[in-house]
C-alpha positions in Angstrom: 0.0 0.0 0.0 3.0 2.7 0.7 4.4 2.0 -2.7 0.8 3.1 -4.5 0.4 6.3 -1.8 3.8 7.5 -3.1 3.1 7.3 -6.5 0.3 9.0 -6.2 1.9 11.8 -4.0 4.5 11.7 -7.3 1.9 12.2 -9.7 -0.5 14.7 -8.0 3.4 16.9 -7.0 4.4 16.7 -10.6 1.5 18.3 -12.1 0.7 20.6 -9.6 4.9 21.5 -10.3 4.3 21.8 -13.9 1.5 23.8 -14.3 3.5 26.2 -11.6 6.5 26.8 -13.9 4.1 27.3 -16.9 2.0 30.7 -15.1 5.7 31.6 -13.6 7.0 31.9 -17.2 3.6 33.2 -18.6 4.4 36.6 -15.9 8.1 36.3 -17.3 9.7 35.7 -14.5 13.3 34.0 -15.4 13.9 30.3 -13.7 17.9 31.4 -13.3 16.2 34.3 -10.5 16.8 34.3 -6.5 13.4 35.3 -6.1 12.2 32.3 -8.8 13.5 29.8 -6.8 12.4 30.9 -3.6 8.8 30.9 -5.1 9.7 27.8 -6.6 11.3 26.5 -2.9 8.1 27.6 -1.0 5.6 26.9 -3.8 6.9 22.9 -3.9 6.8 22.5 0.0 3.6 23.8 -0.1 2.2 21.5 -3.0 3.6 18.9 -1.6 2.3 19.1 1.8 -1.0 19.0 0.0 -0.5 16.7 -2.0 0.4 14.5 0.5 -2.3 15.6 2.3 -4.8 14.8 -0.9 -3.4 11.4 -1.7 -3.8 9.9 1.5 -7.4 11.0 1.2 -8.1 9.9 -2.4 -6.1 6.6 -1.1 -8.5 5.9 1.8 -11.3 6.7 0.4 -10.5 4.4 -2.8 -9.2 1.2 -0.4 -12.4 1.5 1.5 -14.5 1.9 -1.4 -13.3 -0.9 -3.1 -13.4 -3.2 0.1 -16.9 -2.2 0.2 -17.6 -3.3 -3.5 -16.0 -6.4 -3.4 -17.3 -7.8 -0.2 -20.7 -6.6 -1.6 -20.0 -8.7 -4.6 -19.3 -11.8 -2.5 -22.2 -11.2 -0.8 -24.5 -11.1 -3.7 -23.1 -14.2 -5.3 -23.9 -16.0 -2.5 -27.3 -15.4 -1.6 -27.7 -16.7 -5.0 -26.3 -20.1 -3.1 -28.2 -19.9 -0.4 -31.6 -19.6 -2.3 -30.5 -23.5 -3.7 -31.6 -26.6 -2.1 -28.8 -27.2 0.9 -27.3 -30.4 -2.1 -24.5 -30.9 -3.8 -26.6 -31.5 -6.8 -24.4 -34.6 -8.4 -24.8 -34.9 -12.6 -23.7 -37.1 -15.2 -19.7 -36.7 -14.9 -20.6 -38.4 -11.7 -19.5 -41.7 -13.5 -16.7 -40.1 -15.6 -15.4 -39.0 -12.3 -15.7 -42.3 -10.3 -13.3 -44.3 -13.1 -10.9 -41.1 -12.8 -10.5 -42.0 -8.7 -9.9 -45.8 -9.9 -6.0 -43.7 -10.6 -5.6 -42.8 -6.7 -3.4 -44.8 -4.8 -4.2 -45.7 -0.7 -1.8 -43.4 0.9 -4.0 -40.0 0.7 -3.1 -36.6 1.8 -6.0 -33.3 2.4 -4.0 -30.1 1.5 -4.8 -26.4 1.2 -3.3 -23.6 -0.5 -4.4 -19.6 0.0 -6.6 -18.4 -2.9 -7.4 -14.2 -2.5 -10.1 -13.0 -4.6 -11.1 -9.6 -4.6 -9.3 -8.7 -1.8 -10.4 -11.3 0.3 -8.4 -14.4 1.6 -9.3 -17.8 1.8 -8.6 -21.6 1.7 -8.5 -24.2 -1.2 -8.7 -27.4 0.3 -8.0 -30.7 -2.0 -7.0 -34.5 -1.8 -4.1 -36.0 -3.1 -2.3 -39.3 -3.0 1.0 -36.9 -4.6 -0.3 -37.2 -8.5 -3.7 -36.8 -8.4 -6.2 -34.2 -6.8 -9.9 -34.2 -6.3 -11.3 -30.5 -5.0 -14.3 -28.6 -5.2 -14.0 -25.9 -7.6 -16.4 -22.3 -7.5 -17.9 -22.7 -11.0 -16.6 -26.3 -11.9 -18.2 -27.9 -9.0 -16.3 -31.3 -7.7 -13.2 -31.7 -10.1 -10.5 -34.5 -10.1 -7.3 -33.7 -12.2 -3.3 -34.6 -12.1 -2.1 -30.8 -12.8 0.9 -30.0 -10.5 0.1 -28.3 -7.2 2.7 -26.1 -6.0 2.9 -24.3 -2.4 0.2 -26.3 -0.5 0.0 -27.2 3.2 -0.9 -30.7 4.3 -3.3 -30.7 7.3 -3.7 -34.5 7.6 -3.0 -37.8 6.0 -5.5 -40.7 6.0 -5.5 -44.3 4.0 -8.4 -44.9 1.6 -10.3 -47.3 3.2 -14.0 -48.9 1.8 -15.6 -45.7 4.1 -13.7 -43.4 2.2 -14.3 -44.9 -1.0 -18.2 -44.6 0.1 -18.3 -41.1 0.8 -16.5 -40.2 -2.9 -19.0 -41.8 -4.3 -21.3 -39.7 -2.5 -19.9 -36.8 -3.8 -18.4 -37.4 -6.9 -20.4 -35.0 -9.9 -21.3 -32.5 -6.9 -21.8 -28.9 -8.4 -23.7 -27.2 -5.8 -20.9 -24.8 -4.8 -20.7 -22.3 -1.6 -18.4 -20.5 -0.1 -20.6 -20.4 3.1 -22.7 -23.5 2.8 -20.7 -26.1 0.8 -17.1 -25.4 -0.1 -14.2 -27.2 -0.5 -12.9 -27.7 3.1 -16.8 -29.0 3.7 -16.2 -31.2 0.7 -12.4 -32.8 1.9 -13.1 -33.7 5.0 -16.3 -34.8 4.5 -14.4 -37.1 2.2 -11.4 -38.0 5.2 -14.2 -38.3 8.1 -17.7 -38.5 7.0 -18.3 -34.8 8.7 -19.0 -31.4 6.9 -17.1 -29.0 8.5 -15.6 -25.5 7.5 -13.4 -24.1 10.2 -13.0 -21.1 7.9 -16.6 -20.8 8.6 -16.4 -21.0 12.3 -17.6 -18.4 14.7 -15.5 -15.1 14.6 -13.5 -15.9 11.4 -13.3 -13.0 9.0 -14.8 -15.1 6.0 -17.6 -15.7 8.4 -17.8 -12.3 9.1 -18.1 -11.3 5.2 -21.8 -12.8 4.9 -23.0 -13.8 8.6 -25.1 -10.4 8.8 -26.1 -11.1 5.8 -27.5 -14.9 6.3 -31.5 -14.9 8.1 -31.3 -17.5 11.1 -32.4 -20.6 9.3 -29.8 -19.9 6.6 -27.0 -19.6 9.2 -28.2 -22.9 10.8 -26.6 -25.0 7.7 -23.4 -23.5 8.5 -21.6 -26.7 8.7 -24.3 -28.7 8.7 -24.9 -32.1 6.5 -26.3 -31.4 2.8 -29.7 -33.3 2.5 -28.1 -35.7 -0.4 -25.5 -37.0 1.8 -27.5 -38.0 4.7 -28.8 -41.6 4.3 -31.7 -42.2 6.7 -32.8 -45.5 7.6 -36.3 -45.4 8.1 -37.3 -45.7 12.1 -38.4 -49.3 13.0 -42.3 -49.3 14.3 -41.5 -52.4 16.4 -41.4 -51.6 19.7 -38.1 -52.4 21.9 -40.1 -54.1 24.4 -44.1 -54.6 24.2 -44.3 -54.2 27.8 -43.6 -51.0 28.1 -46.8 -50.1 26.9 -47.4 -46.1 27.1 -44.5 -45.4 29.1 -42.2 -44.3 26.5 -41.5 -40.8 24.5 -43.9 -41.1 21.2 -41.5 -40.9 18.2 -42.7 -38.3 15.3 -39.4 -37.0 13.2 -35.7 -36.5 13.0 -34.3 -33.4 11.9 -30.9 -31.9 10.7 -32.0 -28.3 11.9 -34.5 -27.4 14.2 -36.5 -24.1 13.9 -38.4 -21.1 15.9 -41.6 -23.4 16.5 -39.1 -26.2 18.4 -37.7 -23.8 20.8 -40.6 -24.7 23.3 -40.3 -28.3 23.6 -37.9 -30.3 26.7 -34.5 -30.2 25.4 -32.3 -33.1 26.0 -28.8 -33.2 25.1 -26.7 -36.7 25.0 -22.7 -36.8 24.9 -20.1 -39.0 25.9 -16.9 -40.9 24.2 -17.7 -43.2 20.7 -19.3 -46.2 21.7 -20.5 -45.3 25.4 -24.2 -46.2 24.1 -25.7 -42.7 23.9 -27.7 -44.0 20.9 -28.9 -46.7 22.4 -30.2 -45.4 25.9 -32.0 -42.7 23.0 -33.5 -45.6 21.5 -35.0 -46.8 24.8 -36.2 -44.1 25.6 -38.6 -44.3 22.4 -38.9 -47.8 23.1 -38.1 -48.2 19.1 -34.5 -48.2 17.2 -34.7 -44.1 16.0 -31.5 -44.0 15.4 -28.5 -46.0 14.8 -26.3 -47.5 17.3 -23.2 -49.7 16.7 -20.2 -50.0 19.4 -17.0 -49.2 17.8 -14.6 -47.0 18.0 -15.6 -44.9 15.3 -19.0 -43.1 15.6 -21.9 -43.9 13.6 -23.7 -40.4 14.6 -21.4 -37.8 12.2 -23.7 -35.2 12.4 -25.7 -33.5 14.7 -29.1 -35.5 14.9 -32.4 -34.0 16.3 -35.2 -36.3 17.2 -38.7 -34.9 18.2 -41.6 -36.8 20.1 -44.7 -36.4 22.4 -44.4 -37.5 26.1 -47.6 -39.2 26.2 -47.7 -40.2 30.0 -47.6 -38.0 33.5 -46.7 -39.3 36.9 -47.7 -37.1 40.1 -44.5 -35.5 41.8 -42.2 -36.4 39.3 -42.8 -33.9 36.1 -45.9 -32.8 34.4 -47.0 -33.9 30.7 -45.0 -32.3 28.4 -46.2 -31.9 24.7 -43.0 -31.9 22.8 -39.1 -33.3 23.4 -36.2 -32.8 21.3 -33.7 -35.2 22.1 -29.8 -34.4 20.6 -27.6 -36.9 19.9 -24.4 -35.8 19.1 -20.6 -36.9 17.6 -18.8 -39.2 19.8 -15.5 -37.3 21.5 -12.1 -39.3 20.6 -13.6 -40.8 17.8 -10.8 -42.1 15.5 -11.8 -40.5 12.2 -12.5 -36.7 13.9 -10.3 -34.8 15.7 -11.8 -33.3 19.1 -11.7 -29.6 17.3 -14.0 -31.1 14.9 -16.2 -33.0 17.4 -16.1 -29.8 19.8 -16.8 -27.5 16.9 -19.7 -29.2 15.2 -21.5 -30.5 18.9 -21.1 -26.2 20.1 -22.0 -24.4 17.0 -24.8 -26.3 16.0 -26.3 -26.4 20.1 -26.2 -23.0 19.6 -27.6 -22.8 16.3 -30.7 -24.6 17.2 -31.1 -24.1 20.6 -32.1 -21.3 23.3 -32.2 -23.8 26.5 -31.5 -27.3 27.3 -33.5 -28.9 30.1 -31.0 -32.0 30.6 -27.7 -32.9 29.7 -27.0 -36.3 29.8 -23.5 -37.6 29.8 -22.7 -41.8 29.0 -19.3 -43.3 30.1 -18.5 -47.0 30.0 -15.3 -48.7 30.5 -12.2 -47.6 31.0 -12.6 -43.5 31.5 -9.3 -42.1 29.4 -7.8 -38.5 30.1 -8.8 -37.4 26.4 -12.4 -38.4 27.4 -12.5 -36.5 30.7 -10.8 -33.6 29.3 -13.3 -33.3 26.4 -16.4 -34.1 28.8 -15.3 -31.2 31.5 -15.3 -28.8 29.0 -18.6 -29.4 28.0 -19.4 -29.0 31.9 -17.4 -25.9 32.3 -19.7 -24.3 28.5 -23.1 -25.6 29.8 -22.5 -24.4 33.3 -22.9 -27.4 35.9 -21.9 -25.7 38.4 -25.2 -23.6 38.4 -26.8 -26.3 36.8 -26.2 -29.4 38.6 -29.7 -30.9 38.8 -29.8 -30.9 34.8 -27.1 -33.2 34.2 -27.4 -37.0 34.7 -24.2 -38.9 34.5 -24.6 -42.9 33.1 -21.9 -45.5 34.2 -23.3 -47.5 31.2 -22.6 -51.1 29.8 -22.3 -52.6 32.9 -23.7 -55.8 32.5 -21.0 -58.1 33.6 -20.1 -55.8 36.9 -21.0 -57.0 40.5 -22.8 -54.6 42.9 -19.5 -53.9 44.5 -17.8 -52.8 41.2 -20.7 -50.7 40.0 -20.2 -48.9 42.7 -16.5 -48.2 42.2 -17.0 -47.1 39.0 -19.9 -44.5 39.9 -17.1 -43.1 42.7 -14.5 -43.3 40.0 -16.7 -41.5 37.5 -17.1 -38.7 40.0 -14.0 -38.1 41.1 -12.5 -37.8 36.8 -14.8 -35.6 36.0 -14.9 -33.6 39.7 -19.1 -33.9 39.9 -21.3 -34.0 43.0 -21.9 -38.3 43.5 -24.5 -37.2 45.7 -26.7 -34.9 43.7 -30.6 -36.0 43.8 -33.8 -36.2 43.6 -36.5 -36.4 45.9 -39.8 -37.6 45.2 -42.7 -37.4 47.5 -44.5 -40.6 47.1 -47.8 -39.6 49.1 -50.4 -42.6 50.3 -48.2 -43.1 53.6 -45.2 -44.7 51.4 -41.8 -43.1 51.6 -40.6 -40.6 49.5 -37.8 -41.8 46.8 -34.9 -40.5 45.9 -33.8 -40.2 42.1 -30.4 -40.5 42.0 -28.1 -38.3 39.2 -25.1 -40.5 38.8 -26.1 -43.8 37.6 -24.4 -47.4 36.4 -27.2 -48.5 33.9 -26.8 -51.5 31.5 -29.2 -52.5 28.4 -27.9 -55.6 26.4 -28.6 -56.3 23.2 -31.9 -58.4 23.5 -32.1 -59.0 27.2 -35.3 -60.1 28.8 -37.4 -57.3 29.6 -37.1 -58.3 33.0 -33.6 -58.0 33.5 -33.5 -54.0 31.8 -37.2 -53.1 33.7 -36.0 -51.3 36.7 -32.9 -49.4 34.5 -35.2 -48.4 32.1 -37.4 -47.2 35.1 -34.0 -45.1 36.1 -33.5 -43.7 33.4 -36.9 -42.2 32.8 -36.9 -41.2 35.8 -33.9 -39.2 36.0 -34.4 -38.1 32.5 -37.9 -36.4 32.9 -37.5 -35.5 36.5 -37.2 -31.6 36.8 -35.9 -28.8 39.3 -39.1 -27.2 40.7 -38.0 -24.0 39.6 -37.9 -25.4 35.8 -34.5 -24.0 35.9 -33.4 -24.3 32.1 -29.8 -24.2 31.1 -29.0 -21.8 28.6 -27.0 -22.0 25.5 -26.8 -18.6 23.9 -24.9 -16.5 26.3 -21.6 -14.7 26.0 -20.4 -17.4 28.8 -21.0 -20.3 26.4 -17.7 -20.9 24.8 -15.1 -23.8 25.1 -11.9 -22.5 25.3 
């Protein structure tokens, strides 16, 4: 910038110098005079004081003009975007492509280099196995080519496995570009992990700051969130978990990627834990119906945020009143081996706070052995959702326990506690009326549901968990969500 504000003080100087001399010699008066150069001497310092003055001004003005322009520009191409379907859109090279990723070898690499348009910086993000690239291009949609790449940055390197495979396929053909919604960081690791995530598009980053004023709520909802062709959606079983639970289960009715204004009202339940603690199936139970997918291993099934709406259709005295509507979250599991914990943390916070205002109960799984990378990412979800002011909205399951002894269930509840510094003795208690004696609901709990058990041996956990589950505060404290206080650090 100082090399084009001196060549404009030049070039203002020089012809305010030259037009100068010409009225000095118009009046005659001889350059080879005293008293010509001292006119000359105080005439220059004057011009150029000015037009140093004037150049910085023209300068400004022009730089913030053009800023203006160009980020207006950006802005306008991509409300054009956001009026598409939230797709990728795949077409006929779909095929064309799929034959040219036959050429990549296992050994893959996702890469970046820094693209500026207009003014405005940004990341390119491709993957390579060294000779071949496959990127999402603005205008080109999904491209796969051998050209050289020069200057880039490796992030991470992954091995194509069969899941990778799956997820090209998914995407190969896409031409649904956006620089907000569905650009090409989305696209690559999407294709390493199986999640859509932009950190560029995080919270407080400058290309976020471009268009987010821009964006209505719903809009700024898909931020990082799945597009509807690349979510597969097994369709809910109707058969019940167990017919004897009769009534006494949440009533399914949808899942959702997004929830909207007309949502905020229901009982907000929020599940999270490590991969494979069973926070998809204590969900299920609670429907009494497999709504969503649940596999132990040590990569999560759940890679995106998943919202699941149902009527309570039951009310018991003293414990909580009917409530119409619950929205139960079940998010990413933390120390998954596929996502780094900046992408689980990112994607559980900012779409929390996309979707929600308050969250009645937080529910937090463990099972086995509780690793420092687990507690670490489980305390910081304490420390954002406030349990310290919250304490009676968060339930903590011990789960999986069903080859543990009394004694050792125990233990673990203890040992729980003291990892993740909670209060072991935080409660409920329930006036039973009729002369009986009043209950206690208990907020740390060793729970266990195996696979096909005899309703009689999971009856008085599923009892539990309802129980602590649905229970409330009777001041209907509500945690929430959207506050300046909410951040993980």
């Amino acid at each position: 910038m100082k090399d084009e504000y001196d060549m404009i003080v030049i070039i203002i100087g020089g012809v305010l110098i030259g037009i100068t001399y010409i009225v000095l010699r118009k009046f005659g008066i001889g350059p080879v005079t005293i008293m010509c150069f001292s006119c000359v001497k105080m005439v220059w310092n004057w011009l150029v004081a000015t037009s140093r003055l004037d150049a910085k001004l023209v300068w400004n003005w022009l730089v913030a003009k053009l800023s203006v322009d160009t980020a207006s520009l950006l802005v306008e191409k991509e409300k054009v975007n956001w009026s598409k379907k939230h797709d990728l859109l795949p077409k006929a090279k779909r095929d064309f492509q799929l034959e040219q990723f036959k050429n990549f070898r296992k050994q893959l690499r996702m890469c970046y280099y820094d693209v500026e348009i207009d003014g405005h910086k940004f990341q390119q993000h491709f993957v390579t196995d060294g000779t071949w690239q496959i990127e999402f291009d603005d205008g080109k949609g999904v491209i796969i080519h051998n050209s050289p790449m020069f200057d880039e940055v490796t992030t991470d390197e992954f091995v194509l496995t069969p899941e990778v495979m799956s997820r090209v396929h998914k995407i190969c053909g896409g031409n649904n570009y956006s620089l907000v919604l569905r650009n090409s960081e989305h696209l690559c690791r999407y294709i390493r992990s199986g999640a859509w995530i932009s950190f560029q598009m995080a919270r407080n980053t400058p290309l976020r700051a471009i268009f987010e004023n821009h964006m209505s709520a719903d809009q700024r909802k898909l931020i990082n969130t799945m597009p509807n062709d690349l979510i597969f959606e097994e369709e809910p079983s109707d058969e019940p978990i167990y017919n004897e639970v009769g009534d006494y289960h949440i009533q399914f009715c949808q899942s959702k990627e997004i929830l909207t204004d007309a949502d905020n009202d229901a009982f907000n339940i929020l599940f999270l834990g490590p991969t494979g603690s069973g926070k998809s199936t204590l969900i299920n139970h609670l429907y009494n119906q497999d709504v969503v997918k649940a596999v132990g291993s040590a990569s999560s099934v759940t890679r995106s945020m998943t919202y699941t709406q149902g009527e309570v259709v039951w009310t018991e005295p003293g414990k909580w009143k009917k409530s119409d509507k619950v929205n139960i979250i079940d998010s990413v599991g933390f120390c998954d081996t596929d996502l780094s914990q900046r992408e689980v943390h990112h994607m559980i916070k900012s779409s929390v706070k996309m979707n929600m205002t308050y969250i009645d109960k937080v529910v937090i799984t463990c099972s086995g052995r509780i690793e420092d990378q687990h507690s670490q990412a489980i305390k910081k979800f304490m420390k954002w959702l406030l349990y310290e002011e919250h304490k009676h909205n968060f339930l903590f399951i011990y789960n999986k326990c069903e080859t543990h002894t009394e004694q050792e269930m125990e233990e673990n509840l203890v040992a729980m506690s003291s990892i993740l510094d909670t209060d072991i003795n935080t409660q409920f208690i329930v006036p039973s009326g009729d002369g009986e004696l009043d209950k206690s609901i208990k907020m740390n709990q060793c729970l266990d549901f195996s696979p096909r058990a005899p309703f009689e041996e999971v009856e008085k956990n599923l009892e539990s968990l309802k129980n602590a589950v649905f229970i409330r505060d009777v001041t209907n404290k509500r945690i929430p969500v959207n506050s300046e206080s909410c951040a993980i650090q």
